[in-house]
C-alpha positions in Angstrom: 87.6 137.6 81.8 87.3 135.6 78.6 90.4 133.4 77.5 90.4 132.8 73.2 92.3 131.5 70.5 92.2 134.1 68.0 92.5 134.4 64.1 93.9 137.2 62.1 93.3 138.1 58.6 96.4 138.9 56.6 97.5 142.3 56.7 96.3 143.1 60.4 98.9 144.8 61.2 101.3 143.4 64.2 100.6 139.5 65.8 98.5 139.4 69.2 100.4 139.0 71.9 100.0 136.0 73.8 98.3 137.0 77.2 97.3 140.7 75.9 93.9 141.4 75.9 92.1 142.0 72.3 88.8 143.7 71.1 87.0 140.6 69.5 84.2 139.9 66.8 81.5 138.5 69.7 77.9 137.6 69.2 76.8 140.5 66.9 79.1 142.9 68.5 82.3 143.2 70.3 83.8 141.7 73.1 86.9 141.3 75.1 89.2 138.3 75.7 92.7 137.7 76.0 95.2 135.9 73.8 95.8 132.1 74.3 97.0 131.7 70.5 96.7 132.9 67.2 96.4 131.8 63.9 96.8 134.1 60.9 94.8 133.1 58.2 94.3 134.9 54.5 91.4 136.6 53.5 90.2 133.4 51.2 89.9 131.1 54.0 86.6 130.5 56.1 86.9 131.3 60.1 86.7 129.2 62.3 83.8 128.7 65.1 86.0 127.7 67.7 88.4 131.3 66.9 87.8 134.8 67.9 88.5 137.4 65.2 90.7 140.1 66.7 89.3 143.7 66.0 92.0 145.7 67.9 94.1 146.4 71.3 91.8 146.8 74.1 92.0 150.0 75.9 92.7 150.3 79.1 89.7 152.2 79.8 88.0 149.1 78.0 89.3 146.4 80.5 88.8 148.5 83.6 85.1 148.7 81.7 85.3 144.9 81.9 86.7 143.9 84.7 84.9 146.4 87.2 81.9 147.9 85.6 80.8 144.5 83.4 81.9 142.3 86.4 80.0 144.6 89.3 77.0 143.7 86.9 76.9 140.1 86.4 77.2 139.3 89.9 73.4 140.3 90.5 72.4 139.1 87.3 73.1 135.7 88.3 70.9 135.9 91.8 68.4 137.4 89.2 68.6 134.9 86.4 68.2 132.0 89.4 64.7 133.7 90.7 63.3 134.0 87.4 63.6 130.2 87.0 62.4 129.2 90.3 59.4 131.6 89.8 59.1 129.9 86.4 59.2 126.3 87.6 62.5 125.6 86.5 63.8 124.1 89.5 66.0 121.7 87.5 68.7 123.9 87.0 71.5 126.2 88.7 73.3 129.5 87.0 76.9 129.8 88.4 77.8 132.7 86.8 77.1 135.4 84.1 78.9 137.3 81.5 78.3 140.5 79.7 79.5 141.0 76.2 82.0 144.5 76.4 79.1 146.1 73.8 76.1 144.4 76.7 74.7 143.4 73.3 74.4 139.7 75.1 74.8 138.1 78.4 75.7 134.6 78.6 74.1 132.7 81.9 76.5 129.4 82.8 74.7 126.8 84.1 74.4 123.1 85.5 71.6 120.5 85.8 70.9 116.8 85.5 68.7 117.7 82.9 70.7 117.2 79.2 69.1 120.1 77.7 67.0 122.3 79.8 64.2 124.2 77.9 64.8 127.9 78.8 62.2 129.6 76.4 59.2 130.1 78.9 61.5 132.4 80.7 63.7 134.6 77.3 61.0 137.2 77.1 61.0 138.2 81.0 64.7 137.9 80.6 65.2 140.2 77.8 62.8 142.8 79.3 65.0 142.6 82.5 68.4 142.7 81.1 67.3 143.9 77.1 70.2 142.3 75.0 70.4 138.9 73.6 70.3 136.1 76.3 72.5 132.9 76.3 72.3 130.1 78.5 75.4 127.2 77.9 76.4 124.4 80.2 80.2 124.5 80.8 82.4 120.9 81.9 83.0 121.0 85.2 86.7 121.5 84.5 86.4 125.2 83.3 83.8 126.4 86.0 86.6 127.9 88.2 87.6 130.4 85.4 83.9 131.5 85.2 83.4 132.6 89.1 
């Protein structure tokens, strides 16, 4: 699962715990992540890119969603993800792992190559009729790749 710093607006009610897991503002929908930190903010300032908004509690039918159902998925998708590429002639480049969005409104594909900035849009439309969301492709550092698989 996702680890976040989170923001609050003022007035949220009680402060995320640290280590809870939280419903989140995500890419045009909802995700899940737990708490690393939080910073409550008034309703007058901007948020922050690199903060999560926190919508609510997660349920716990929510996380076992995530961490079975969501999880159970993206293990295929990346076997998946890798053929398209090869069949498309990008050989250049390796996806380590995948991650739904709790709403599946996006799948994030997490990926390394020697290449700085691969150029993934011959293969988004055969993507998105395979897995019909929003696809992301983002390189990770080394460093965090053992909290992806």
């Amino acid at each position: 699962g996702r680890r976040e710093n989170f923001e609050m607006r003022s007035g949220f009610g009680s402060e995320p715990v640290i280590g809870s897991w939280y419903v989140v503002e995500g890419d045009r929908g909802h995700d899940v992540a737990m708490a690393l930190s939080c910073t409550e903010i008034n309703d007058s300032e901007p948020k922050k890119k690199t903060m999560k908004k926190v919508v609510r509690e997660a349920t716990q039918q929510e996380l076992e969603y995530h961490q079975k159902v969501l999880t159970e998925e993206e293990r295929p998708a990346v076997s998946a993800i890798n053929s398209i590429l090869r069949s498309s002639g990008i050989n250049n480049v390796h996806v380590y792992a995948a991650a739904y969005q709790l709403d599946k409104k996006k799948i994030s594909f997490f990926y390394e190559s020697r290449q700085r900035q691969p150029d993934f849009r011959s293969v988004l439309s055969e993507c998105y009729a395979h897995w019909k969301c929003r696809i992301w492709f983002t390189t990770v550092p080394r460093r965090y790749r053992k909290d992806l698989n």
